[in-house]
Each structure stands twice: as C-alpha cells, then as structure tokens.
N, C-alpha and C positions, 0 to 999 in steps of 0.2 A: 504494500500500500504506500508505505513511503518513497518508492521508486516512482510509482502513479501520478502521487502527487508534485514530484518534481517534474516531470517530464510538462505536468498541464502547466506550472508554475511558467518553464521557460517558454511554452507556446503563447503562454498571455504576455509574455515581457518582449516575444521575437512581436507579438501582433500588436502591443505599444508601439513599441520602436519604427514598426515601419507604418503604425500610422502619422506617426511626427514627422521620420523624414516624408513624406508624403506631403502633408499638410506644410512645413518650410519650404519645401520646393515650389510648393506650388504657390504659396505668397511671395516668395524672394523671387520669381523670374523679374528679371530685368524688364522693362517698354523700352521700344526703342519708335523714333519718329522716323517713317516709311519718306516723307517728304524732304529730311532735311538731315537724317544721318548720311554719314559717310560711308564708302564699302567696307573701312575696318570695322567700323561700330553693327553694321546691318551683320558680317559675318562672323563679329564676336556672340550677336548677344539673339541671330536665328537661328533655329535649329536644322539641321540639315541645309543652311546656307555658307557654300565656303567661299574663297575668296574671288572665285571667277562670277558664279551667281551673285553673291554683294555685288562686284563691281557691274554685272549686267542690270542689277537693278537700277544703278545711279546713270549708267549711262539710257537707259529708259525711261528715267523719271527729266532727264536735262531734254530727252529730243521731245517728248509726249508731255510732259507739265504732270503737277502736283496727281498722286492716286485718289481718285476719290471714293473707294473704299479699298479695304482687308483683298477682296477677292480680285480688284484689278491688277495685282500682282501675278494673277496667270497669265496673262497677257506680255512676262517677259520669260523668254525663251531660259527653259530650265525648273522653273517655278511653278511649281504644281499644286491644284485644291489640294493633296495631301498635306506638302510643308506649310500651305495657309494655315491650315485646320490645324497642324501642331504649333503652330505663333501664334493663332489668333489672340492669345492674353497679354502678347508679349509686342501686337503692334499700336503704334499710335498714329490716328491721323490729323496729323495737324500741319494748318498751312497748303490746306487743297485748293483756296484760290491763285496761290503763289503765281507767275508770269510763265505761262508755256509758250510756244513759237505757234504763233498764230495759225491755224489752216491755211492754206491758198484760197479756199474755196469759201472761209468766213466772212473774208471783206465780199464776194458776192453773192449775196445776197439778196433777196429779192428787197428793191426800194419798200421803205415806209410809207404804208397810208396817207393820203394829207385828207383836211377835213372835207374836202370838197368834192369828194369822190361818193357817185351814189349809183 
C-alpha cells in the first residue's frame, strides 16, 4: 500500500508541474507587431518562423503595406494557416493604416459624383 501510494503521490506532483509549465508558457509568449517588427524580432519571437520567412514577411509587408489581419500573413510565400494558428496569441496588429505603394489602378478610379447629376 505504501508503494501505491507513492506512485499516485508522484502522478499528482508530475500532473502539477506540467500544469504550471503549461499555464507560464502560455502567458509568457512574447507579441510581437506583424506591421513594424523587424525579421530578427518576427523570427525570434514566431514559431516555426526562421530567418528567410521573417525576412519574407518584411519584405511583403514594404511592397503590399500594413497586414490587416492575423491571417493575411498567408499570403506571403512560406506562411501557412498552420504557423498563423500556432502565433495567433503571439501577433499584434498595429499600424495597419501605415503608407503602402499605392495601386496603379487606385488613382483610376471611377470620377466622383457631383451634385448635378440625375
């Protein structure tokens, strides 16, 4: 019985333990800002982001302008709903109006109504 009882002892102290580390990890992940980190920092602090995907990101974020969400990161070659789905806690958006290079096709646009049109 005494063996019994040690064996449950250390099952409840192994199922503490990895509920803690569990629980730190999962508040300590770092954010990081999708719009205005750099590739060291996007490939420090994403998971399964290393340093060619960081730097694809930044160079997709300078030709196409600020992410305007989480999941517009599929959209650069490499980056997949998978690796979103494992950051999503860990990205920030901020600074999605920031200056992207204009369309060609923006400035044509079709002319503004004026009032005298019926």
């Amino acid at each position: 019985m005494n063996n019994r009882f040690l064996n449950t002892s250390v099952l409840v102290l192994k199922g503490f333990a990895l509920s803690a580390l569990l629980a730190t990890s999962a508040f300590a992940a770092e954010k990081v800002n999708i719009n205005t980190a750099d590739a060291a920092t996007l490939d420090r602090v994403l998971v399964g982001v290393g340093p060619s995907k960081a730097e694809a990101i930044v160079v997709y974020r300078k030709a196409h302008g600020a992410f305007k969400s989480a999941d517009t990161l599929a959209e650069v070659k490499g980056i997949g709903l998978a690796t979103i789905g494992k950051n999503r806690d860990r990205i920030v958006l901020a600074g999605a109006s920031s200056a992207a290079p204009a369309p060609a096709h923006a400035a044509a646009k079709a002319p503004a109504k004026s009032g005298s049109a019926r």
